[in-house]
KESEPA-90412 format. One record per residue (C-alpha): residue number from 1; x, y, z. Coordinates in steps of 0.001 Angstrom, whole numbers. Example, Ala and Ser with C-alpha at 12.3 -4.5 7.8 and 13.67 -1.06 7.14 Angstrom:
<lumlums>
{nr:1, px:12300, py:-4500, pz:7800}
{nr:2, px:13670, py:-1060, pz:7140}
</lumlums>
This chain:
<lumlums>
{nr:1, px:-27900, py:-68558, pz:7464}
{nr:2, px:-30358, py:-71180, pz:8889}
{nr:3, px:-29102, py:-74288, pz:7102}
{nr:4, px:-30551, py:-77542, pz:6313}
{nr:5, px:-28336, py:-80464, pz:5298}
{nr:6, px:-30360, py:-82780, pz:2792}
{nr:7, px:-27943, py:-84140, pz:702}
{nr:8, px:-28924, py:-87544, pz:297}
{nr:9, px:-31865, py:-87337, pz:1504}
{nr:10, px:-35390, py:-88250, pz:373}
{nr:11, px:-37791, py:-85227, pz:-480}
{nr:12, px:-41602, py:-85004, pz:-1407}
{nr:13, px:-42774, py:-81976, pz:-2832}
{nr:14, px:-46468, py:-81357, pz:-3359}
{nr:15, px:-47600, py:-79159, pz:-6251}
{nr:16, px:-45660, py:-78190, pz:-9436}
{nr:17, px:-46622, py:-74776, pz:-9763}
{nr:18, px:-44395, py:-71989, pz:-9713}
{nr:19, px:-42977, py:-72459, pz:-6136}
{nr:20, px:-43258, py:-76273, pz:-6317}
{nr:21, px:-40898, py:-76080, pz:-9447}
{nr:22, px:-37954, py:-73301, pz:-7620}
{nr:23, px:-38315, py:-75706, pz:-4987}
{nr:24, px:-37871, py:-78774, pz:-6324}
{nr:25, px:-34653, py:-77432, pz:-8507}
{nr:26, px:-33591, py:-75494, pz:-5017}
{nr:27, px:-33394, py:-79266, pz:-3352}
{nr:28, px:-32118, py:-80890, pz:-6498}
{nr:29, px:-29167, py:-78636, pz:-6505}
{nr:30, px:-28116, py:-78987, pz:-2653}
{nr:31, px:-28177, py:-83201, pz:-3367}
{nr:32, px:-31251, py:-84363, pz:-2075}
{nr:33, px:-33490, py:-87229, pz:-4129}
{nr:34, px:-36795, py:-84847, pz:-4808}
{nr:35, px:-39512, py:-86617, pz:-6365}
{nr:36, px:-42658, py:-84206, pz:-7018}
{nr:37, px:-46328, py:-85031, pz:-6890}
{nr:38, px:-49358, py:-83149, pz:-8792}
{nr:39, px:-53072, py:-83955, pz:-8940}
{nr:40, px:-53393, py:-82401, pz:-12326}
{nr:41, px:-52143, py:-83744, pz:-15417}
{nr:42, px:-52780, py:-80245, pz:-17928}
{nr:43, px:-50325, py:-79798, pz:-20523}
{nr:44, px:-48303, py:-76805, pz:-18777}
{nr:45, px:-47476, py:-79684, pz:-16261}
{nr:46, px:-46476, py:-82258, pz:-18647}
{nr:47, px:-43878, py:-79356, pz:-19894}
{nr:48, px:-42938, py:-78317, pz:-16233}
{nr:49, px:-42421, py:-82361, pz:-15506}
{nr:50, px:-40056, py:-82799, pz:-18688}
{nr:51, px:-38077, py:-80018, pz:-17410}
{nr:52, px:-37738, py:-81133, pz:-14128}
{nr:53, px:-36891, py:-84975, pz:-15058}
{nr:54, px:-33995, py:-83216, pz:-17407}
{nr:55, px:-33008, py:-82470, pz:-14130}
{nr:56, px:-32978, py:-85881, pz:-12521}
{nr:57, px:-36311, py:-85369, pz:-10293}
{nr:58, px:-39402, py:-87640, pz:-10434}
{nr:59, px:-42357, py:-86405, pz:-10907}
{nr:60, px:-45526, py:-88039, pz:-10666}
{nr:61, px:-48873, py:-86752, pz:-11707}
{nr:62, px:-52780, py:-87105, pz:-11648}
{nr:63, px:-53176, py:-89751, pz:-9306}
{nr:64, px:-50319, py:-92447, pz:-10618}
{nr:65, px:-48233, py:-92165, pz:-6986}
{nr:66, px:-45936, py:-94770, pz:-5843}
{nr:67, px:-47650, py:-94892, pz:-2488}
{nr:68, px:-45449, py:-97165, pz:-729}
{nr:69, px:-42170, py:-94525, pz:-1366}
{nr:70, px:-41278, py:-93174, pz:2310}
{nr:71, px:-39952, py:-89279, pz:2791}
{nr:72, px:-37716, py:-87907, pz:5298}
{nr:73, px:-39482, py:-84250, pz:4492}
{nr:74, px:-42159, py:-82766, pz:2304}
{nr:75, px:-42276, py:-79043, pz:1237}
{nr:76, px:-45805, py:-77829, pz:383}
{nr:77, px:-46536, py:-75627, pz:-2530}
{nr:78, px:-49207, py:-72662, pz:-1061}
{nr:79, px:-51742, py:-73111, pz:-3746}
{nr:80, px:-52381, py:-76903, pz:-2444}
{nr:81, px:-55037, py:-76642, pz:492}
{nr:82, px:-53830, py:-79132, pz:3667}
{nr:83, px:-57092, py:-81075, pz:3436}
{nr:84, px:-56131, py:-82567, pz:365}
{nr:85, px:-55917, py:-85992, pz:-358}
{nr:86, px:-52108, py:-85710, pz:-1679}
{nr:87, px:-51559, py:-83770, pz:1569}
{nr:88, px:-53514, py:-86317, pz:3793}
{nr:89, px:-51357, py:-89063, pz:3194}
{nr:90, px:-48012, py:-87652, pz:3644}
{nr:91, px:-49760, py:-86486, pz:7386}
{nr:92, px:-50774, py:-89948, pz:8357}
{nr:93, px:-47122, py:-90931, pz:7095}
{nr:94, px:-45771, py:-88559, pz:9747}
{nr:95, px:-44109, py:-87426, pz:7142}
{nr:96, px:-42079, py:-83543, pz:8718}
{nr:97, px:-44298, py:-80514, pz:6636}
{nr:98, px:-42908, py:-77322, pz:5347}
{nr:99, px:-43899, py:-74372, pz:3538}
{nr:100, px:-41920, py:-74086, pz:292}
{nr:101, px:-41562, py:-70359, pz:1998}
{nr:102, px:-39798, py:-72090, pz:5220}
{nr:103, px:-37896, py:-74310, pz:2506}
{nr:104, px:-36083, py:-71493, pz:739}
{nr:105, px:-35843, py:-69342, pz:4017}
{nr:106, px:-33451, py:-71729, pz:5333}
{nr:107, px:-31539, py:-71373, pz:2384}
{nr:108, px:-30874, py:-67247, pz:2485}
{nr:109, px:-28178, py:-64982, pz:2877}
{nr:110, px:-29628, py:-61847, pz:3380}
{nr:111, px:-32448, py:-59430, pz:5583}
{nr:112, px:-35964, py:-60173, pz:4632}
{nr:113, px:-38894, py:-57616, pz:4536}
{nr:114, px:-42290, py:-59963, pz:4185}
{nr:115, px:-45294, py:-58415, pz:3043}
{nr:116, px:-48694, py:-59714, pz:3847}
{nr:117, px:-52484, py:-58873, pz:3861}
{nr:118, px:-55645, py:-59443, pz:2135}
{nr:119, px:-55082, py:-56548, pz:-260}
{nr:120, px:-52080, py:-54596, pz:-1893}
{nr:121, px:-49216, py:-57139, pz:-1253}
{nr:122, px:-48109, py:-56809, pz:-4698}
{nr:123, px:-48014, py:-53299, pz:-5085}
{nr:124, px:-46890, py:-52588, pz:-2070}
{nr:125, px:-43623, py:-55656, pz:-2522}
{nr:126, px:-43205, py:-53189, pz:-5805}
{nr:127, px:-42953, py:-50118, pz:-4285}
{nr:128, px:-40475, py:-51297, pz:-1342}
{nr:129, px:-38695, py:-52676, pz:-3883}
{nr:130, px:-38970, py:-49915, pz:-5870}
{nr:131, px:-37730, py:-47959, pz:-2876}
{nr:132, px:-35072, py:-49365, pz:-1956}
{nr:133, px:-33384, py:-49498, pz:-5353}
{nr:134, px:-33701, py:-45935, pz:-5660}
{nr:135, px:-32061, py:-45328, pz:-2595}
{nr:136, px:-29090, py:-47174, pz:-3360}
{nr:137, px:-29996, py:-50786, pz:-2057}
{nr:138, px:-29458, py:-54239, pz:-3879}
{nr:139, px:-32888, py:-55502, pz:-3695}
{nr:140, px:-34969, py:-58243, pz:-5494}
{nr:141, px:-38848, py:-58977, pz:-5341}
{nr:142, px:-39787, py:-62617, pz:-4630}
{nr:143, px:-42136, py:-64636, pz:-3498}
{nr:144, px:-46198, py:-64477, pz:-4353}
{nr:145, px:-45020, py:-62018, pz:-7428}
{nr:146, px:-44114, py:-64185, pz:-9886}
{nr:147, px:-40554, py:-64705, pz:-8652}
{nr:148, px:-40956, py:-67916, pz:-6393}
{nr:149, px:-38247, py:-67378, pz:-3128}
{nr:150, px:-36488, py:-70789, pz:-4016}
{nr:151, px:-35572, py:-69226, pz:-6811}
{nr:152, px:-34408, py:-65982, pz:-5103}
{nr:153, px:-32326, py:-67375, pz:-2551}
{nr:154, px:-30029, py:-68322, pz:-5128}
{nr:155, px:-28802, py:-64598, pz:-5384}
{nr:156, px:-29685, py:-63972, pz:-2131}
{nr:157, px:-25780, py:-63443, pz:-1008}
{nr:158, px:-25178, py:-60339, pz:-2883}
{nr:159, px:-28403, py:-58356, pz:-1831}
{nr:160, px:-29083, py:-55792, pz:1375}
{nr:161, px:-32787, py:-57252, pz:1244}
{nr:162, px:-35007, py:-59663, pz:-349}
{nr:163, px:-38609, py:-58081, pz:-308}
{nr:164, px:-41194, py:-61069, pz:-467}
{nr:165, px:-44876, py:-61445, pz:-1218}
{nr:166, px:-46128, py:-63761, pz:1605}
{nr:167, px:-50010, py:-65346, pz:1382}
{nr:168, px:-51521, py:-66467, pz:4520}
{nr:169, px:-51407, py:-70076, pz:2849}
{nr:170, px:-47597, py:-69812, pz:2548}
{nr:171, px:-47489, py:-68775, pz:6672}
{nr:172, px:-49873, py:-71848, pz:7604}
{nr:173, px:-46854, py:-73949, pz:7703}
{nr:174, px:-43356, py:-71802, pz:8759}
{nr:175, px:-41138, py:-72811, pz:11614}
{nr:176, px:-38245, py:-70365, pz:11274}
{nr:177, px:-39142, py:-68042, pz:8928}
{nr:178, px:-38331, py:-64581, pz:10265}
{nr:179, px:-38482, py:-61202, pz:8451}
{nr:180, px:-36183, py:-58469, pz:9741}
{nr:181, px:-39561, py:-56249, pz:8695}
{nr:182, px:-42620, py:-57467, pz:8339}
{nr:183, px:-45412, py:-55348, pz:7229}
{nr:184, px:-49292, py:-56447, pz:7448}
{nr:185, px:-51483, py:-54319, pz:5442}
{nr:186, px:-54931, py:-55145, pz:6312}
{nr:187, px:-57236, py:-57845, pz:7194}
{nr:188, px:-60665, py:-58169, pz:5620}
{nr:189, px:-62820, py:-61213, pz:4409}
{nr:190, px:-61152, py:-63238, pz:1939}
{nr:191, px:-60360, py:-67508, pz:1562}
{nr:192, px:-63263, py:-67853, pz:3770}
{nr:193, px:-63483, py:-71029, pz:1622}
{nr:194, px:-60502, py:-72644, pz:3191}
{nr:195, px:-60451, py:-70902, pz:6973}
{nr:196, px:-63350, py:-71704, pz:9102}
{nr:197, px:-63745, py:-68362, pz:10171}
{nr:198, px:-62383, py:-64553, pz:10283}
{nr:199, px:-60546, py:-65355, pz:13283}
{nr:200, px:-58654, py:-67981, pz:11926}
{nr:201, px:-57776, py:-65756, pz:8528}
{nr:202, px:-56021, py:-63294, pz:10715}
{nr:203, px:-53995, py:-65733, pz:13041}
{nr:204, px:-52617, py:-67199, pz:9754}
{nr:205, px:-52036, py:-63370, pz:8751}
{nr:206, px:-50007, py:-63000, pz:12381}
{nr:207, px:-47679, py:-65800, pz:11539}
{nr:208, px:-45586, py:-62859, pz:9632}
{nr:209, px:-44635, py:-61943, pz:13218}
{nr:210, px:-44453, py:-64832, pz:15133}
{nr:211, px:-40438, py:-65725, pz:15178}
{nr:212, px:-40022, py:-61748, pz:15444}
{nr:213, px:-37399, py:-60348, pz:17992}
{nr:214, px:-37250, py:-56443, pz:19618}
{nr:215, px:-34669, py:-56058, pz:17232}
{nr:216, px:-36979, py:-56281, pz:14238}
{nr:217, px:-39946, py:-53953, pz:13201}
{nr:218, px:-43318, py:-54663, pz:12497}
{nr:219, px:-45223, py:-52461, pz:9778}
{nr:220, px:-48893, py:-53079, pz:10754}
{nr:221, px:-52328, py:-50709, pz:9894}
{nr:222, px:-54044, py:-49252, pz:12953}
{nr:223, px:-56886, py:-51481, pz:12028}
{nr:224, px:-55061, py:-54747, pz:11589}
{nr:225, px:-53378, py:-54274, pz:14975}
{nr:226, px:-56560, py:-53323, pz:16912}
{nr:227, px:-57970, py:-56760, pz:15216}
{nr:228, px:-55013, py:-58768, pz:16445}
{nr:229, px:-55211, py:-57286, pz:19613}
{nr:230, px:-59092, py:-57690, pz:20339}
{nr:231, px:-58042, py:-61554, pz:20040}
{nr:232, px:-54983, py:-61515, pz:22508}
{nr:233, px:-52698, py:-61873, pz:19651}
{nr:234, px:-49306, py:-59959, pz:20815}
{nr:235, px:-46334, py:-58675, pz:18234}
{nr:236, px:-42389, py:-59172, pz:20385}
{nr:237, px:-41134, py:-56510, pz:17309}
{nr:238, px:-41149, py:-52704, pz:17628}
{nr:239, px:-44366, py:-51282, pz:15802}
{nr:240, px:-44832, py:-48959, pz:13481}
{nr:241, px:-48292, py:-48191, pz:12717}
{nr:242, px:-50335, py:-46660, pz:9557}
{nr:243, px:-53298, py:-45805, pz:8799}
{nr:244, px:-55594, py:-44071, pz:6065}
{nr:245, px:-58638, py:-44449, pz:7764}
{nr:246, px:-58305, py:-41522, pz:9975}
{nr:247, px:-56981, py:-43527, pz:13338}
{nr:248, px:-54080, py:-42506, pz:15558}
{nr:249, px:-51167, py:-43325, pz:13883}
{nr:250, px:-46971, py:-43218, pz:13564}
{nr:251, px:-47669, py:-42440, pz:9657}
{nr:252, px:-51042, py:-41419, pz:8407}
{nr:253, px:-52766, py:-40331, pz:5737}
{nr:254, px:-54628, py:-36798, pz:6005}
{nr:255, px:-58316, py:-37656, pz:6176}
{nr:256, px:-59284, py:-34026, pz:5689}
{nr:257, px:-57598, py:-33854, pz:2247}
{nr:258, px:-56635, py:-37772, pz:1554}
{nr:259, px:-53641, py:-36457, pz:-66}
{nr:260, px:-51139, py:-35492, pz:2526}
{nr:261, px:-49115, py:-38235, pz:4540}
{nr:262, px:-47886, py:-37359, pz:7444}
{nr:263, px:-45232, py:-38737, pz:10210}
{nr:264, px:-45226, py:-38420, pz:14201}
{nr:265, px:-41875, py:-40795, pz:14357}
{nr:266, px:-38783, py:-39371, pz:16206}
{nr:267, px:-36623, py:-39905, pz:13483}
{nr:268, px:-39350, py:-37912, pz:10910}
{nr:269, px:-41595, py:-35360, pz:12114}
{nr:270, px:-44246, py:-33401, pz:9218}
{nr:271, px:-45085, py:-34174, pz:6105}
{nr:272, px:-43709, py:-37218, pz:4199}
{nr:273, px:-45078, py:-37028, pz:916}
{nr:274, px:-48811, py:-36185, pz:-851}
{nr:275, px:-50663, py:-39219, pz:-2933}
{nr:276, px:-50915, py:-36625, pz:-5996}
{nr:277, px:-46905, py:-35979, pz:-6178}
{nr:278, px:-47888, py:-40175, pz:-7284}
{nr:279, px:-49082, py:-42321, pz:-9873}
{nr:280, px:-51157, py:-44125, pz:-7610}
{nr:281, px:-55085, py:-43190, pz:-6571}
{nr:282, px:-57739, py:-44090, pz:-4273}
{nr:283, px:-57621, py:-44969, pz:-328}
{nr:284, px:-56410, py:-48429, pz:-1088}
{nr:285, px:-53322, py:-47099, pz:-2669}
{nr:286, px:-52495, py:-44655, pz:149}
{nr:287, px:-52116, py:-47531, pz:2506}
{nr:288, px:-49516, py:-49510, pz:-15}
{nr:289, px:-47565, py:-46084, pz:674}
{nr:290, px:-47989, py:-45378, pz:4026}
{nr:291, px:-46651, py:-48715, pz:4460}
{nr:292, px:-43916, py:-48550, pz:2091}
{nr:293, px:-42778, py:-45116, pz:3498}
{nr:294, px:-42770, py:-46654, pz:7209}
{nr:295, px:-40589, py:-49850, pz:6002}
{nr:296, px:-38194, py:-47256, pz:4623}
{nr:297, px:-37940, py:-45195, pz:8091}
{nr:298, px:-37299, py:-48690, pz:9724}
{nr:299, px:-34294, py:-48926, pz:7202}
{nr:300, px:-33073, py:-45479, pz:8041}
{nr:301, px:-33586, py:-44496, pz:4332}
{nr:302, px:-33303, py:-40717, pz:2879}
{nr:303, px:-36960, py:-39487, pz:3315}
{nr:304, px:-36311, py:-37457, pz:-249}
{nr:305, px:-34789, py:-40632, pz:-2015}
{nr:306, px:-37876, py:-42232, pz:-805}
{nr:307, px:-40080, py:-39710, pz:-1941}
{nr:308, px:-38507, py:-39625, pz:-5523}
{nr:309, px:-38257, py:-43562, pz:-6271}
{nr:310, px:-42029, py:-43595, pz:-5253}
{nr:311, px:-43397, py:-41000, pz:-6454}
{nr:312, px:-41033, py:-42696, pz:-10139}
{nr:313, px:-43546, py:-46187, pz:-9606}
{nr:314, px:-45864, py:-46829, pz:-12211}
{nr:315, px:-48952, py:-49561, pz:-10805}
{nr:316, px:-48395, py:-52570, pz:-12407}
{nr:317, px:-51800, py:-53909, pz:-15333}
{nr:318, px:-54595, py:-55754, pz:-13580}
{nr:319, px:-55200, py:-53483, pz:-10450}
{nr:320, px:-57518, py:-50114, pz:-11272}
{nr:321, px:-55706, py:-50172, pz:-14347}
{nr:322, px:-57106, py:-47732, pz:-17175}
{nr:323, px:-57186, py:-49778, pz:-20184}
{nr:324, px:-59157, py:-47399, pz:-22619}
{nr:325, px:-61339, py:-44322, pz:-22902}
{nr:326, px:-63857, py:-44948, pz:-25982}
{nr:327, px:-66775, py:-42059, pz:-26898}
{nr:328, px:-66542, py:-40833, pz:-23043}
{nr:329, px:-66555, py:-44317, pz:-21168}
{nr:330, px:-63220, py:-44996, pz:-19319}
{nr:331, px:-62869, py:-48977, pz:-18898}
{nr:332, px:-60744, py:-50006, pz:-15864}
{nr:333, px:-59242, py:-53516, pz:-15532}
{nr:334, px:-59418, py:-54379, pz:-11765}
{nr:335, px:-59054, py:-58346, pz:-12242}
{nr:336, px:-56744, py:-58092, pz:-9440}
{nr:337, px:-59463, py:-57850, pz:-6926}
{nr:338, px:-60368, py:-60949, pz:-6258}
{nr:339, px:-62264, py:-60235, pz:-2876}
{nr:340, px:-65348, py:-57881, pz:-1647}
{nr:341, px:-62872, py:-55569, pz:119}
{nr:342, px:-60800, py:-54663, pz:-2998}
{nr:343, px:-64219, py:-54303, pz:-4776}
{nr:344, px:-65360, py:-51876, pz:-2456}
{nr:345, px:-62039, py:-49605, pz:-2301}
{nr:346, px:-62166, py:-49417, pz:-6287}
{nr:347, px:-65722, py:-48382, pz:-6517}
{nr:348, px:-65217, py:-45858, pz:-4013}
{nr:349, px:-62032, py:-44194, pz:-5850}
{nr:350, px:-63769, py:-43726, pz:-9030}
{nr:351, px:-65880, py:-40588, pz:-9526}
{nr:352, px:-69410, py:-41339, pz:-10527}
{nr:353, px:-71479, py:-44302, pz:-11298}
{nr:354, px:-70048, py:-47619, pz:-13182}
{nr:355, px:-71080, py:-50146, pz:-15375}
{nr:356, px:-69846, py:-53475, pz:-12655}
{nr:357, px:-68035, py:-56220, pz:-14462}
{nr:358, px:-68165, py:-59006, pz:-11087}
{nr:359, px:-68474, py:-62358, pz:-10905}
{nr:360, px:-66206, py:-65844, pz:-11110}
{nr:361, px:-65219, py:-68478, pz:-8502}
{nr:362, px:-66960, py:-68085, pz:-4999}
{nr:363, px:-64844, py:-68065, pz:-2478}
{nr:364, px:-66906, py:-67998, pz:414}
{nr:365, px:-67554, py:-64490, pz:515}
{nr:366, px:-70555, py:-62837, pz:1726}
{nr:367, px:-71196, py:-60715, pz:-929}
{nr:368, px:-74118, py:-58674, pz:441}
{nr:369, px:-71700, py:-56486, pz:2297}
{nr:370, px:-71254, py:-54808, pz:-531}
{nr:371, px:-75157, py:-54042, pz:-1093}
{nr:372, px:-74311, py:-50328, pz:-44}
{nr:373, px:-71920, py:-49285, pz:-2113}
{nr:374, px:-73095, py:-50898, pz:-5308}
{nr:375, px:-76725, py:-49159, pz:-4748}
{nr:376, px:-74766, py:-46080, pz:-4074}
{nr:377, px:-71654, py:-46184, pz:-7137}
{nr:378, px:-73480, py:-48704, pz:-9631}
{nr:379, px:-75805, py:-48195, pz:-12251}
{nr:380, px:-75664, py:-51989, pz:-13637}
{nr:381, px:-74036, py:-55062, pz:-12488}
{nr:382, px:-73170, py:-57791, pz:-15535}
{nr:383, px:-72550, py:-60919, pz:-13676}
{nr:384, px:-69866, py:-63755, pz:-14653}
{nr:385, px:-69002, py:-66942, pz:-14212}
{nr:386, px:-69973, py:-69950, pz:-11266}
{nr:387, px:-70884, py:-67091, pz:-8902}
{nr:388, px:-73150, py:-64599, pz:-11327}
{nr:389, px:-76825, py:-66704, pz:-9044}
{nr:390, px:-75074, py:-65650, pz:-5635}
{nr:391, px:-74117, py:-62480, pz:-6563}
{nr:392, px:-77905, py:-61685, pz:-8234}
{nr:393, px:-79710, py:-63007, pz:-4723}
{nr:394, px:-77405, py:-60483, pz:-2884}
{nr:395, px:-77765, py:-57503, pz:-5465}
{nr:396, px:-80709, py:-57760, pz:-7861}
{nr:397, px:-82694, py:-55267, pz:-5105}
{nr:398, px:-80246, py:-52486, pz:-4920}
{nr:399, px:-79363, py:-52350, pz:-8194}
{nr:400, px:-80236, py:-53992, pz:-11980}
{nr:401, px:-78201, py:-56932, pz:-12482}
{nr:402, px:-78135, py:-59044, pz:-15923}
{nr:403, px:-76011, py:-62550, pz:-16586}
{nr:404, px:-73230, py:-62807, pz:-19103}
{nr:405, px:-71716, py:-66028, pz:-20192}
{nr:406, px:-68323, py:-64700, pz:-21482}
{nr:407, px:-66091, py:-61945, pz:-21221}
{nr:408, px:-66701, py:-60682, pz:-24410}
{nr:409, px:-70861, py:-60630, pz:-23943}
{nr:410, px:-69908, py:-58855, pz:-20717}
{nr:411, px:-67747, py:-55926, pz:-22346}
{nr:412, px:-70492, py:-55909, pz:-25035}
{nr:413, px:-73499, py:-55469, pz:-22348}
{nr:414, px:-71659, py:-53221, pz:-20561}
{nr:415, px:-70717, py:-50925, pz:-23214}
{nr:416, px:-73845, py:-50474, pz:-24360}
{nr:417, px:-75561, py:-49342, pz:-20865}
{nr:418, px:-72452, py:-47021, pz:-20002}
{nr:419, px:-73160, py:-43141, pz:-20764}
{nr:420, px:-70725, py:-40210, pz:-21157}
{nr:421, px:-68298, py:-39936, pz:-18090}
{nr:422, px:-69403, py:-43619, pz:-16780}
{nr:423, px:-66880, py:-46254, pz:-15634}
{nr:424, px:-66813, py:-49695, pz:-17033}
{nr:425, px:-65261, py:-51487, pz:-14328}
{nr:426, px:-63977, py:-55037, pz:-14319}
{nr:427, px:-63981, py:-55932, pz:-10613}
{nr:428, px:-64539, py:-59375, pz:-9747}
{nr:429, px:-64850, py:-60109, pz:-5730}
{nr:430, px:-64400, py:-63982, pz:-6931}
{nr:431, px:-61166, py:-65876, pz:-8065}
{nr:432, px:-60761, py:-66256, pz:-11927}
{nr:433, px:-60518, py:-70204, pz:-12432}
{nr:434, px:-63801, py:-71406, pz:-13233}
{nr:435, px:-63048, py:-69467, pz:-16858}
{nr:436, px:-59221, py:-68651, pz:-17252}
{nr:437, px:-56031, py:-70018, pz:-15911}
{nr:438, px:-55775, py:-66782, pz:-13626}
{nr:439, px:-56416, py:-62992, pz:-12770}
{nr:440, px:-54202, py:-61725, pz:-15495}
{nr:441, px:-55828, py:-63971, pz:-18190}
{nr:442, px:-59207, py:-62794, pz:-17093}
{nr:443, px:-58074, py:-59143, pz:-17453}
{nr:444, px:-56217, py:-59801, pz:-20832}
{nr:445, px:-59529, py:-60500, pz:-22219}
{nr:446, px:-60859, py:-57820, pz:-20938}
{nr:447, px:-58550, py:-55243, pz:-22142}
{nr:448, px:-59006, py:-57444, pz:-25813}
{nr:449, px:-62403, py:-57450, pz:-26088}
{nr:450, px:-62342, py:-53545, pz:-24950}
{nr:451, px:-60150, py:-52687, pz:-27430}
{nr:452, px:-62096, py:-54693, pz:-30181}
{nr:453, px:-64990, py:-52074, pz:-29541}
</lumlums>
């Protein structure tokens, strides 16, 4: 265990969402004085802030701050950027920053596998998870999943591993935080709204290995490690490497037939496992596998227990999830992808041409990367939300684009251009807040206003 004594002591914790609130009941339990800060003032704060002062914490939102209080420590929640004004002052305070993930690290009992990348973090936590239960393992899932770690750590002592979700936001700020296996899935443009550059994305990414000893493993893609490589970044753990993009690899997916995975480790020579023996489709979903099955040979788990708990996983709603099929048009809720990449992977693992649901909160992006593909899979983009002008500059040439102002003109539009065997595809490449309170909100309405067809 990696301790920290702060009974007594006086603790600032910035944010109140979901890992500001485990965190501030995590502190509140082991003694300290926690008061908790918030810019907003919406009403599932006011609720989260009665809670909390139940428990004997302060909590202090919109801008009403008692700016002379002094801290001996502030945790920071990952969904506040460090350029913030809340954040700002506590830095000119010299006030000691953590992570609410180095918070609750120092707080558990048990091996960690950390999962990171821009894209399948969440289904691949699931699987390990998943996994690891099926082969006999006390395991939770934590982290960016809905489950924040401070609350984890409570139960940590009874478990053989805690399997977090880890954001690039939540590694900006770690000191300690070590994974006995840390996996990094991929690295492709996303949050280019808070790093300066691609660069600085992937070091944040690398954190996941930075307090890494031999001892430990490192789960990375071929691609991900040639990336951190090219910019002299170096990994202490012993690799394991995957890949579905037909690179040399310890565990790779069959590029011939993109169904066969197959191993080169000592410990597992031949054929793992094929993606159809799964529940899970397209490129993007080999590589959650290929990474799941690599953690497991790290763990020295039964190649056929791993086989049958995965091949048992059903893909949790909001990622290439099939929501209906209505007079020959199959809808598909992809709210989940929230970046070009994840765009690009589902329109390439659908057969035929869709009917492109995109469009919400810019983040930066460059969308006319994806010019290809959409002139190539898409018959007709409907456009969303604050970034519907962006997206028309960078696609009105290869393909007809038309502007929808809510989700339920959208479905409408859509449904009425789609022909037999067409996709209607809800795929954003934007984040979801400029009209719901998050991705699975978005793609509730989505599935409702399908449904009301």
């Amino acid at each position: 265990m990696h301790t920290m004594e702060l009974r007594g002591k006086d603790v600032l914790v910035l944010g109140l969402g979901r890992s500001g609130m485990a965190a501030a009941s995590l502190l509140q339990r082991d003694g300290a004085r926690v008061v908790v800060r918030d810019e907003a003032t919406d009403d599932l704060l006011q609720e989260r802030a009665v809670r909390l002062r139940q428990l004997g914490v302060r909590v202090e939102l919109g801008n009403h701050y008692d700016h002379s209080a002094h801290f001996d420590l502030a945790v920071l929640s990952p969904g506040i950027a460090p350029e913030r004004p809340i954040v700002r002052e506590v830095l000119t305070q010299r006030t000691p920053l953590l992570s609410e993930l180095e918070l609750a690290y120092r707080f558990c009992l048990c091996p960690i596998v950390a999962i990171t990348g821009t894209n399948g973090k969440t289904t691949t936590t699931e699987l390990i998870a998943a996994m690891l239960t099926g082969c006999g393992k006390r395991t939770a899932a934590a982290g960016n999943i809905g489950h924040a770690f401070s609350d984890a750590v409570e139960a940590s002592a009874g478990l053989d591993a805690l399997v977090l979700e880890v954001s690039s936001f939540q590694l900006e700020k770690i000191e300690q935080f070590h994974a006995n296996i840390s996996v990094l899935l991929n690295i492709t443009p996303d949050h280019l709204d808070r790093y300066e550059s691609m660069d600085e994305y992937a070091a944040a990414k690398s954190f996941v290995f930075l307090n890494q000893q031999p001892e430990d493993t490192a789960v990375i893609s071929a691609e991900a490690l040639e990336k951190l490589q090219r910019m002299g970044l170096s990994i202490k753990a012993r690799p394991i490497t995957f890949s579905a993009y037909n690179r040399p690899a310890d565990v790779w997916l069959d590029w011939f037939d993109q169904d066969t995975i197959w191993c080169r480790l000592p410990e597992c020579h031949g054929i793992l496992l094929k993606m159809s023996e799964t529940n899970l489709r397209g490129v993007h979903n080999a590589e959650n596998v290929l990474a799941t099955l690599a953690t497991g040979l790290a763990m020295g788990l039964s190649v056929s227990r791993m086989r049958e708990a995965i091949c048992g996983y059903c893909p949790q709603p909001h990622r290439c999830e099939l929501v209906a099929e209505i007079d020959g048009v199959t809808y598909i809720n992809d709210s989940k992808a929230t970046n070009v990449d994840a765009v690009e992977k589902a329109l390439r693992s659908l057969p035929g041409r869709s009917v492109l649901i995109a469009g919400g909160r810019d983040k930066g992006l460059d969308f006319t990367s994806l010019r290809g593909v959409i002139a190539e899979k898409v018959k007709l983009a409907v456009l969303i939300g604050e970034a519907q002008n962006k997206m028309w500059r960078a696609w009105s040439r290869a393909v007809p684009c038309v502007r929808a102002f809510s989700m339920e003109e959208a479905v409408r539009v859509a449904a009425s251009h789609a022909g037999r065997k067409d996709t209607v595809l809800l795929s954003p490449a934007c984040a979801s807040f400029d009209m719901f309170e998050n991705y699975e909100h978005r793609g509730d309405e989505f599935k409702r206003h399908v449904f009301n067809l």
